[in-house]
N, C-alpha and C positions, 0 to 999 in steps of 0.2 A: 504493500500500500504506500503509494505516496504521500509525503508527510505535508501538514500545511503552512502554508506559506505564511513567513514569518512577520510579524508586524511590531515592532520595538515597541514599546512602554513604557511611563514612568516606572512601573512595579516591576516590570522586566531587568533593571539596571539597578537597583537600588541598593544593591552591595558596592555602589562607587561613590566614592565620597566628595562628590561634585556636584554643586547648589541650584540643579537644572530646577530644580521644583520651585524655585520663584519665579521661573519664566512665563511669559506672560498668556495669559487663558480667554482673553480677548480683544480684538485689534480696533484700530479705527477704519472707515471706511476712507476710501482711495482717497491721495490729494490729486487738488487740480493744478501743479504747477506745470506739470508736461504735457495736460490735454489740451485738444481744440476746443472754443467756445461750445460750440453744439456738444458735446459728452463732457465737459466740466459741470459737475456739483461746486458748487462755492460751499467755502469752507462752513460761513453760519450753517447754512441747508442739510452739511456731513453731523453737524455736529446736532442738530435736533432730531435727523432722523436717528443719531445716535443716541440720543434721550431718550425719544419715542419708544426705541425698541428695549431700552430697559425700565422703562417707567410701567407704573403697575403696581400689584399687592405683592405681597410677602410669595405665590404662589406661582412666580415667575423663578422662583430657586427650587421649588418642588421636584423631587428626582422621579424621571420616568421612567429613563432605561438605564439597565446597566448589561453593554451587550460587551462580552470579550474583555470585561475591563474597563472600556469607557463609560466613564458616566453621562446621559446628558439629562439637561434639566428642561421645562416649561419654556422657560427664556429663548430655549435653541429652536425649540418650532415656532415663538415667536419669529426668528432671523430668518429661517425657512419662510416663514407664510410672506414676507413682506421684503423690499429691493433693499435688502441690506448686504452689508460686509460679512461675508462668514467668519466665523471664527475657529479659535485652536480644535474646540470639541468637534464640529462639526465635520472639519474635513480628516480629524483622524478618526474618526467612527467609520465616515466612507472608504476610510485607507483600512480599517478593519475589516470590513464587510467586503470590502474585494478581496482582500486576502483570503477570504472563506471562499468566494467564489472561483478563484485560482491558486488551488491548493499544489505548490514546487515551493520547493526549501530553495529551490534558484531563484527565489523571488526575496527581495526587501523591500518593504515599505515602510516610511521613517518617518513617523507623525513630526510636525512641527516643533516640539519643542525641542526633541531632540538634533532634528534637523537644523532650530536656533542657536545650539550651545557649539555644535562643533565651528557653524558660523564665525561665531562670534567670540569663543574659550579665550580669554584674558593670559592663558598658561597653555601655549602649545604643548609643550613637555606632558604636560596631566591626556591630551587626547589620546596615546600608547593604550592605556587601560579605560579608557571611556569607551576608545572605540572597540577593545576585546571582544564586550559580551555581542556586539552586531554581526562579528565573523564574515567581514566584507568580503575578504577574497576569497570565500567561497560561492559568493553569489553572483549571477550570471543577469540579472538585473535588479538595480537598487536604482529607488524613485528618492528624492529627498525634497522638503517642499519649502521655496526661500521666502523669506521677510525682508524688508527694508528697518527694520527695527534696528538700531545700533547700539543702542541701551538697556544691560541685562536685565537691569533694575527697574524698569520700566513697564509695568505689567501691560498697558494699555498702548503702548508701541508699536510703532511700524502702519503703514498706509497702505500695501499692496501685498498679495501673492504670488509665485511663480511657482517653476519649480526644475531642478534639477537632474535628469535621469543617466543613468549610467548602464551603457550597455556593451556588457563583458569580450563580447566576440569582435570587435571592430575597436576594444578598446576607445567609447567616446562616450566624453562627457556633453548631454544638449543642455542647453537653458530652451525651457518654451517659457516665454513672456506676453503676455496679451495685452501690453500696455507698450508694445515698442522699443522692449529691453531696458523698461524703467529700474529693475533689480538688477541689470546687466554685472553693475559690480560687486555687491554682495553676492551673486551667483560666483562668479568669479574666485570672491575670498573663500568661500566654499571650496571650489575645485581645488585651490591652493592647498587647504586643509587638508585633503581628503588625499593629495597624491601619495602619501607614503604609507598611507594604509589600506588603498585598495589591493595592492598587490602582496601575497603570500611572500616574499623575499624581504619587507617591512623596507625598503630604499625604494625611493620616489620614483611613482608610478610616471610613463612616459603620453598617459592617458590625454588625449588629446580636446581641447575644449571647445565648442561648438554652438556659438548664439542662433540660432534658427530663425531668423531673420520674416520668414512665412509661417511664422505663428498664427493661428486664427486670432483676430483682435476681439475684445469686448469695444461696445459702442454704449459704455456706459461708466461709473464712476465705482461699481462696488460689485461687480461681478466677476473679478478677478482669481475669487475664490472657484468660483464653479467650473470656471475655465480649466483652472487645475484639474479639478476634481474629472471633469470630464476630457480633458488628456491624458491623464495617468488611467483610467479607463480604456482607454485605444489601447496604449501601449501597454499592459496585461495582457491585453486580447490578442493582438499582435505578436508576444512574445511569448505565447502558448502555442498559436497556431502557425506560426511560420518555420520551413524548414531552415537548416542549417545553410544554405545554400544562397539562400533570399535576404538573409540580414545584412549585408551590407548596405541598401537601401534605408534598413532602418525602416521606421514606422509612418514614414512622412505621406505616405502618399492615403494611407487609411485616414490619417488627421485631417487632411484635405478634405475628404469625402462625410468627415462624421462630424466634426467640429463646426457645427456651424450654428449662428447667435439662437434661430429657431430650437435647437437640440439644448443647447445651454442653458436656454432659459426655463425649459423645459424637467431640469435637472432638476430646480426646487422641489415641484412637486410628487416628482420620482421617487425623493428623498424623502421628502413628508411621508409619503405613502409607505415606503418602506420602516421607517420609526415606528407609525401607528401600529403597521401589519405586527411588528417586533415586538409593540406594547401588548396587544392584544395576546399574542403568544406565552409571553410572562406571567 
């Protein structure tokens, strides 16, 4: 039997004695200094619908699920049902829940927070044993999902999502950005991080970095999250079903055909419905 695909956790790592657990549990939505007037939110606009979505009775903290670990609360189908910024919970529930769905130990998928520390670790020296319990060079593709966040301490940090992907047979690292490689260099200081520990010999991977330039855009100011969420979906699918023979194309031309704003925006309620179905289960 094939084992299932592995999905990192705070509780997964918690024999490391690294302060990942202040990291932050929810973002702001997009800023508008890089957009066009027609998809700029002005900053007051980010910042009420940021109220809005937390504002409410005590029963917006209520826990509804706890699926694999992740907790979410009332508050996350509030960000679901309405054009908000997702957040940390939300999109590593979805990175949990693909996991399930593409069960290969050749798979990593690295919720946010974790994905922020290696970012961001103030002590390169300490990443040796942060990154152990991931066992990167084993795995034949690892998603990681980027912030613009710069401040560890900062719970409520960072304006955009990105994300990441590493894939083992072509040796390359892509950023997909949906904002025009707004994270371009935080993705960056990521790859930086991550070269000497992707590869089993522990000396700097020769892994080569790759902004994807024909990313599918969001045409909006807070759906940067979903974009992830539904690229790192392709490439799953992609990286289950293609032979050995075909990856060097990479997943780029499935992205093209699946990625598109109708399908994205579509993702909210996918997700809603899959929570409910989940609660119901419980």
């Amino acid at each position: 039997m094939v084992a299932e695909a592995e999905i990192v956790r705070h509780q997964s790592i918690s024999v490391l004695d690294v302060p990942y657990r202040c990291i932050a549990k929810g973002r702001k939505v997009q800023t508008t200094g890089e957009l066009s007037p027609e998809r700029a939110i002005p900053v007051f606009i980010q910042r009420i619908l940021k109220l809005i979505c937390h504002m409410g009775s005590s029963k917006d903290n209520e826990k509804i699920l706890n699926y694999n670990d992740v907790l979410l609360r009332r508050s996350d189908l509030n960000i679901l049902s309405g054009p908000y910024f997702l957040n940390d919970r939300i999109i590593e529930f979805y990175f949990s829940y693909l996991a399930s769905c593409h069960p290969s130990e050749d798979i990593l998928l690295v919720p946010p927070s974790i994905s922020f520390w290696l970012t961001n670790c103030p002590d390169p020296e300490s990443l040796k044993d942060f990154t152990e319990p991931l066992k990167l060079p084993d795995k034949k593709l690892i998603v990681f999902v980027v912030n613009n966040n710069d401040d560890v301490t900062m719970a409520e940090g960072g304006t955009h999502w990105s994300l990441l992907a590493y894939e083992r047979s072509t040796n390359t690292f892509v950023h997909h950005d949906s904002m025009a490689g707004l994270n371009s260099l935080h993705a960056k200081r990521l790859w930086k991080a991550l070269l000497g520990f992707i590869d089993s010999s522990g000396s700097d991977s020769d892994g080569r970095y790759l902004e994807y330039s024909a990313t599918p855009q969001q045409r909006n100011g807070y759906d940067c999250g979903l974009y992830v969420l539904a690229i790192v979906k392709v490439i799953c699918q992609w990286h289950e079903s293609v032979c050995s023979k075909d990856r060097v194309a990479l997943w780029f031309s499935t992205l093209k055909e699946q990625v598109v704003p109708s399908a994205v925006a579509e993702m909210r309620n996918k997700i809603l419905s899959l929570i409910r179905d989940l609660m119901l289960k419980n």
